[in-house]
C-alpha positions in Angstrom: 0.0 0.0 0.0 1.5 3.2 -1.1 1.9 6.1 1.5 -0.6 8.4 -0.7 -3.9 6.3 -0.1 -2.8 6.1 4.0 -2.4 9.4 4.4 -5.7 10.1 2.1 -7.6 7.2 4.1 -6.9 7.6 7.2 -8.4 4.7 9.6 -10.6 3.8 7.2 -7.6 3.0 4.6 -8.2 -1.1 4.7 -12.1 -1.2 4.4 -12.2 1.7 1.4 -9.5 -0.2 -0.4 -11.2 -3.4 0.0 -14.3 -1.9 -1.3 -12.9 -0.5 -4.7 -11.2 -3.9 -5.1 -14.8 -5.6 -4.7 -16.0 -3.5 -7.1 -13.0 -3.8 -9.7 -13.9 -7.8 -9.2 -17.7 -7.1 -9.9 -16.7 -5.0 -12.8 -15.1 -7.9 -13.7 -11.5 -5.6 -13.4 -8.4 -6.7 -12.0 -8.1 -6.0 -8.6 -4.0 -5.3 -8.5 -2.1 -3.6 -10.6 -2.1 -0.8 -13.0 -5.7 -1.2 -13.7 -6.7 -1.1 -9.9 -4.5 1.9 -9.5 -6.0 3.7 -12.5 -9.4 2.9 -10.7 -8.4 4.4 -7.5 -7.2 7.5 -9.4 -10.7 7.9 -11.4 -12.3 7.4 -7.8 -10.3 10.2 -5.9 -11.1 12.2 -9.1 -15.0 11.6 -8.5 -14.6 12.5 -5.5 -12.6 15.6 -5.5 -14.9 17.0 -8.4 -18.2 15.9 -6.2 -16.2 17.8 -3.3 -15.8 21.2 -5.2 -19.4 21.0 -6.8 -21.1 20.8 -3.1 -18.5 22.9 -0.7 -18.4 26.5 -2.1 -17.1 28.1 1.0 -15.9 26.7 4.2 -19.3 26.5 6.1 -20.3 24.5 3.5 -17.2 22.1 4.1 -17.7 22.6 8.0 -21.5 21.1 6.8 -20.7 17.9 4.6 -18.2 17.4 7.3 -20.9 17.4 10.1 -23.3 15.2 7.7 -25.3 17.9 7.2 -24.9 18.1 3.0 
């Protein structure tokens, strides 16, 4: 496991990893390799896009973070 998705993952690092490789097997994808890491990368990329369409300013950060968005 690379120092990147720890530090991005936190706690969580081992179940959000095993997730996206459940889903690379259900997608019939290979769950190592450059194919799993080009997964991961389209996944933080979702996620940073989905990030900047709902947060606008930091109270609305401070509100996804809360659960609130």
């Amino acid at each position: 496991m690379r120092a990147a998705e720890t530090a991005l993952a936190g706690r969580y690092d081992a179940l959000i990893i095993a997730m996206l490789r459940q889903r690379c097997l259900a997608d019939q994808l290979p769950a190592y390799g450059d194919v799993f890491d080009a997964q991961l990368h389209a996944h933080m990329n979702r996620g940073v896009l989905l990030l900047y369409q709902r947060a606008k300013s930091l109270p609305d950060l401070c509100a996804l973070a809360a659960g609130e968005g």
